[in-house]
C-alpha positions, -999 to +999 in steps of 0.1 A: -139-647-036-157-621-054-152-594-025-110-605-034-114-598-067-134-564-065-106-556-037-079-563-061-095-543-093-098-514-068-061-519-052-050-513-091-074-484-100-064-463-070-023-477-074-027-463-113-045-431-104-019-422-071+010-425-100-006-407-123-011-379-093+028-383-089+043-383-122+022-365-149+017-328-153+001-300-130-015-291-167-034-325-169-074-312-166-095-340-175-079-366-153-087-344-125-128-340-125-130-376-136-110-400-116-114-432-134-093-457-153-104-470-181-098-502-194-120-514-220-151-496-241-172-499-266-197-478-283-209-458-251-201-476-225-165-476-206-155-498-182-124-487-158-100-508-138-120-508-106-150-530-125-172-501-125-193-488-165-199-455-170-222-439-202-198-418-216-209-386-232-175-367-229-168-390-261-131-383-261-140-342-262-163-352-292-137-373-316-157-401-313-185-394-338-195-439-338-184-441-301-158-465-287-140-490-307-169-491-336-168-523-354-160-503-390-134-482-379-115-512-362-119-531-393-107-503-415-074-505-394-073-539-395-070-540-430-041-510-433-021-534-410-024-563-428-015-549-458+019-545-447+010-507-459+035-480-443+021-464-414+035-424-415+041-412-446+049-374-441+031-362-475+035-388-500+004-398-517-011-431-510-039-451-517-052-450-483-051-411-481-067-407-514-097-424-506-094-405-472-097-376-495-119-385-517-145-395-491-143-362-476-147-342-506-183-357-509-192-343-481-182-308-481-205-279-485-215-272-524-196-242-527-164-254-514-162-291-526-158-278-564-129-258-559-111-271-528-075-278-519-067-295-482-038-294-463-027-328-437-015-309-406+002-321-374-023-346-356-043-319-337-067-295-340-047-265-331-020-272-358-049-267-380-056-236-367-024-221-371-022-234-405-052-217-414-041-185-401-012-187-420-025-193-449-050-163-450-020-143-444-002-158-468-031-153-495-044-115-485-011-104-479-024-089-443-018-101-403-046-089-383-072-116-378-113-111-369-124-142-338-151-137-316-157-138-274-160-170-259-144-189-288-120-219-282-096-227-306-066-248-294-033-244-275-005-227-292+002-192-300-022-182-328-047-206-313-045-191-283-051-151-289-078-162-311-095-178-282-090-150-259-053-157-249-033-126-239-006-129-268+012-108-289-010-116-315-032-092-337-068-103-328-099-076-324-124-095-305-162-099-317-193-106-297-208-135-307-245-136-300-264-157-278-302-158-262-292-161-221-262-136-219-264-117-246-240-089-245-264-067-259-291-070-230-322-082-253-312-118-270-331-136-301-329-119-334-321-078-322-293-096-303-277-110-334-282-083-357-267-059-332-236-083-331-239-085-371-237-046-369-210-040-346-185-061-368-200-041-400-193-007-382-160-022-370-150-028-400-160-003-420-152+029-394-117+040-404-110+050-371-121+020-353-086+009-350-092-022-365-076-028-403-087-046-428-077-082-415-066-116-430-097-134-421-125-139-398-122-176-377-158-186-358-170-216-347-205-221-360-214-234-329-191-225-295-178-259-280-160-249-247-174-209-249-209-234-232-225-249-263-235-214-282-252-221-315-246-195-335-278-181-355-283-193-393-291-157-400-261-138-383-239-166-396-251-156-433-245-118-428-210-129-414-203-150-447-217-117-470-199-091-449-167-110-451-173-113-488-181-084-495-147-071-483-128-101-492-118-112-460-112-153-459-143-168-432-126-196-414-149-222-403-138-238-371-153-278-372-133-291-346-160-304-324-191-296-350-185-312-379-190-349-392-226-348-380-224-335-341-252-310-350-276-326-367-260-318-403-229-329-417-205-302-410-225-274-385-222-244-416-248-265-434-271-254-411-272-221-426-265-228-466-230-210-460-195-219-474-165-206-460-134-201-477-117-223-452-126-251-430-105-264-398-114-302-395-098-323-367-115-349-338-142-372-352-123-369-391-097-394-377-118-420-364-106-420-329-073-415-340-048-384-349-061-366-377-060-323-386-065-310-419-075-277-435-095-277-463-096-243-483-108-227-516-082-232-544-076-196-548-060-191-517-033-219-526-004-195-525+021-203-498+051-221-510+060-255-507+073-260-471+051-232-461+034-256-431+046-289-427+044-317-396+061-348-395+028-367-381+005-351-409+008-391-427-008-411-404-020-440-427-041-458-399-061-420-386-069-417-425-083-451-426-106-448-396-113-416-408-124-429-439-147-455-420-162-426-401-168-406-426-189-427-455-207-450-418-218-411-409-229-399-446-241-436-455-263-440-425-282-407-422-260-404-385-262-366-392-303-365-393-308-391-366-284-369-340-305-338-352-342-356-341-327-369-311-310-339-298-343-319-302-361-348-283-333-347-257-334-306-257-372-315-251-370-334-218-339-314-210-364-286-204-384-293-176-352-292-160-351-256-165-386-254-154-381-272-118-352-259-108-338-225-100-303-239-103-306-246-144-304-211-160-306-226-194-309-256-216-293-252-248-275-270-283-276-283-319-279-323-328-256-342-297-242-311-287-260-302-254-254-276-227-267-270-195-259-238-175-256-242-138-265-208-119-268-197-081-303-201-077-304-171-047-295-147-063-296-126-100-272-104-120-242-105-136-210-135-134-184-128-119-164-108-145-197-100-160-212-067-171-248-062-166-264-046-194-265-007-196-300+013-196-289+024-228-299+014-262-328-019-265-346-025-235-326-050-220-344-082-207-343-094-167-309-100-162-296-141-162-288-155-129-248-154-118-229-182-132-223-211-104-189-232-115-190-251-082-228-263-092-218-274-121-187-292-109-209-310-081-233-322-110-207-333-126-193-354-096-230-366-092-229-375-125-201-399-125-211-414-088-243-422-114-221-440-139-224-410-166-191-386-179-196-356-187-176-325-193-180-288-185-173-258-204-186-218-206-168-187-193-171-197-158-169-237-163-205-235-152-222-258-184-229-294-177-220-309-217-232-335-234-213-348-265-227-388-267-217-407-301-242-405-330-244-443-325-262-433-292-296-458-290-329-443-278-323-466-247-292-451-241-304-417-242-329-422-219-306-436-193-282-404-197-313-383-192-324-403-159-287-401-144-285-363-155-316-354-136-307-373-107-275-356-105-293-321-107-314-334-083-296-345-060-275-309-058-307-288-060-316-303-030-284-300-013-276-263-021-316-264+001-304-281+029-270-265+031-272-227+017-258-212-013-219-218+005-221-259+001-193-267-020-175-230-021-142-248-022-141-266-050-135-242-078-143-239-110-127-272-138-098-259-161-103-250-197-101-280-223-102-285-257 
């Protein structure tokens, strides 16, 4: 009877995913690397159609801060449908998006919470985006906008040049600094304040080509560019550089903020406060939710300026709202920062015993792992080595190996564990568990992890570095 019923789950997972193959999008990305079907879930475990739990540290691309279906935030909606409260709103004020509002002031950076305005987008991230690029335009009167290499910030137009997207857009491109592939050659602090100095000279060289622009937009740490922190120090030379010309920093907090790194929004980190802040994901709860929040000196645009018929969603406010004051109220923030160190820790000796795992890296419960060809050293593909020239450049990182990464990945979920990947070359393993994660839990995601490497360290021995050529690199997400 059992074997029936296990037969029948599997009959339905497989009949689900076969029409999914059929009638959704070539675009679909996720649904590709991680055929399952979930059914029910809670905190951070899912369980999918075929009867089989997974650990899931994908955590809806990091939106769900208190994991799946957390007892707070389904209560908090619970109570806006009872009330017989209207559900979309467009931008009529309401109780339940005051206290939305109120809860999130609280937790803002010092120098932004005294002085702010915020702005209810469309439901996604990259609405905020735009809206944030035009206001700075709106405010300095200017078009060209300052983002950085490897940066993600959503889908549509503006989103998209800013993130590296070939668009008509007016976008000079920054390096942003990092240890492994620096694009300096050297790393650590020289790397930094060599990236710090090329946006000074860029800036201030009036035949650079680059005019004075309507803002600078970074995230503090790089989600999809392979879980880049950026440095406290070059992230406080960007805010005084930026100041010092009056150019609007935009702080992208997508994916960082509401505790992710081990503070409450990833700028705290550094003491900074940007003039603008781009908040989507875990602000909604689990549910729909963009907003910009900006200093009220930049309120210029007219009414009308950016508008979205989905920027009043009564029951996203309400979860957020329960998200927000369970993070803040619970000390979430501080516990993901000890347990992401501890999990950095024991990610190490990865590192250490095998050739494969170029380098471990993150802030808080935002963890990457870079997959590399172990046979081999140099540059990615698409990479340039660094030059003779200048700082004596450090033994160059191992190439970038996608299809290591994506056959971690596939180990992982035989394991029972989700995971996404990310980096220039899709060849980071992420980690993005709820704060709500148990030390239990994180134990167990560490075990099936380094199985998973394990298990394809040994194969690329037994097999040579052309086991698993054909399956290419995952697409891009956000």
């Amino acid at each position: 009877m059992a074997g029936g019923l296990h037969g029948e789950a599997r009959a339905v997972h497989e009949g689900i995913l076969r029409r999914q193959s059929a009638r959704e999008s070539s675009a679909r990305t996720y649904a590709r690397a991680l055929p399952i079907v979930p059914v029910r879930a809670r905190g951070l475990t899912i369980e999918g159609a075929d009867g089989r739990r997974y650990l899931d540290c994908l955590s809806g691309a990091g939106t769900l801060a208190l994991g799946h279906n957390h007892p707070v935030v389904l209560e908090a909606i619970r109570r806006v449908l009872d009330s017989g409260a209207p559900l979309s709103v467009l931008d009529l004020a309401t109780p339940v998006k005051d206290a939305f509002i109120t809860e999130l002031f609280r937790t803002l950076p010092p120098g932004l919470a005294d002085r702010a305005r915020v702005q209810f987008c469309g439901p996604a991230g990259t609405d905020a985006v735009e809206a944030a690029l035009k206001l700075v335009r709106a405010a300095t009167g200017r078009t060209g906008v300052l983002a950085f290499t490897g940066a993600y910030h959503g889908m549509t137009a503006g989103a998209l040049a800013a993130s590296g997207g070939a668009l008509d857009v007016q976008v000079a491109r920054l390096p942003y600094p990092q240890d492994y592939r620096c694009p300096f050659g050297v790393g650590g602090p020289r790397g930094a304040a060599l990236s710090a100095r090329w946006t000074e000279s860029l800036l201030d060289d009036p035949k650079s080509g680059v005019p004075l622009p309507a803002g600078m937009i970074l995230e503090p740490v790089q989600g999809e560019g392979g879980v880049i922190p950026g440095p406290d120090d070059w992230l406080r030379r960007m805010r005084q550089l930026t100041a010092d010309r009056s150019i609007p920093l935009i702080a992208d907090e997508i994916q960082t903020g509401v505790g992710r790194t081990g503070a409450f929004w990833a700028v705290d980190h550094s003491g900074i406060s940007p003039d603008v802040m781009v908040l989507s994901k875990a602000i909604g709860g689990s549910l729909p939710l963009a907003v910009i929040v900006y200093r009220d000196d930049l309120d210029v645009w007219p009414p009308g300026a950016h508008a979205g018929t989905f920027r009043g969603n009564q029951l996203a406010m309400a979860a957020g709202t329960a998200t927000l004051s369970h993070v803040r109220e619970n000390g979430l923030a501080e516990r993901a920062a000890g347990l992401g160190t501890r999990m950095l820790d024991q990610l190490g000796e990865l590192a250490r015993s095998f050739a494969c795992v170029g380098e471990v890296r993150g802030r808080g419960l935002m963890i990457g792992v870079e997959l590399v060809d172990p046979d081999g050293t140099g540059a990615g593909p698409g990479e340039t080595p660094p030059t003779s020239a200048g700082p004596k450049p450090r033994s160059a990182p191992r190439r970038a190996a996608p299809e290591l990464a994506a056959a971690v990945q596939r180990e992982c979920l035989q394991r029972g564990l989700i995971v996404e990947l990310g980096g220039r070359h899709s060849a980071v393993v992420r980690l993005l568990p709820p704060l709500t994660i148990s030390d239990e839990q994180a134990a167990a995601v560490l075990d099936r992890l380094a199985d998973a490497v394990t298990a394809v360290a040994r194969a690329h021995e037994e097999h040579g570095p052309h086991r698993g050529r054909d399956h290419g690199p995952a697409p891009r997400t956000g």
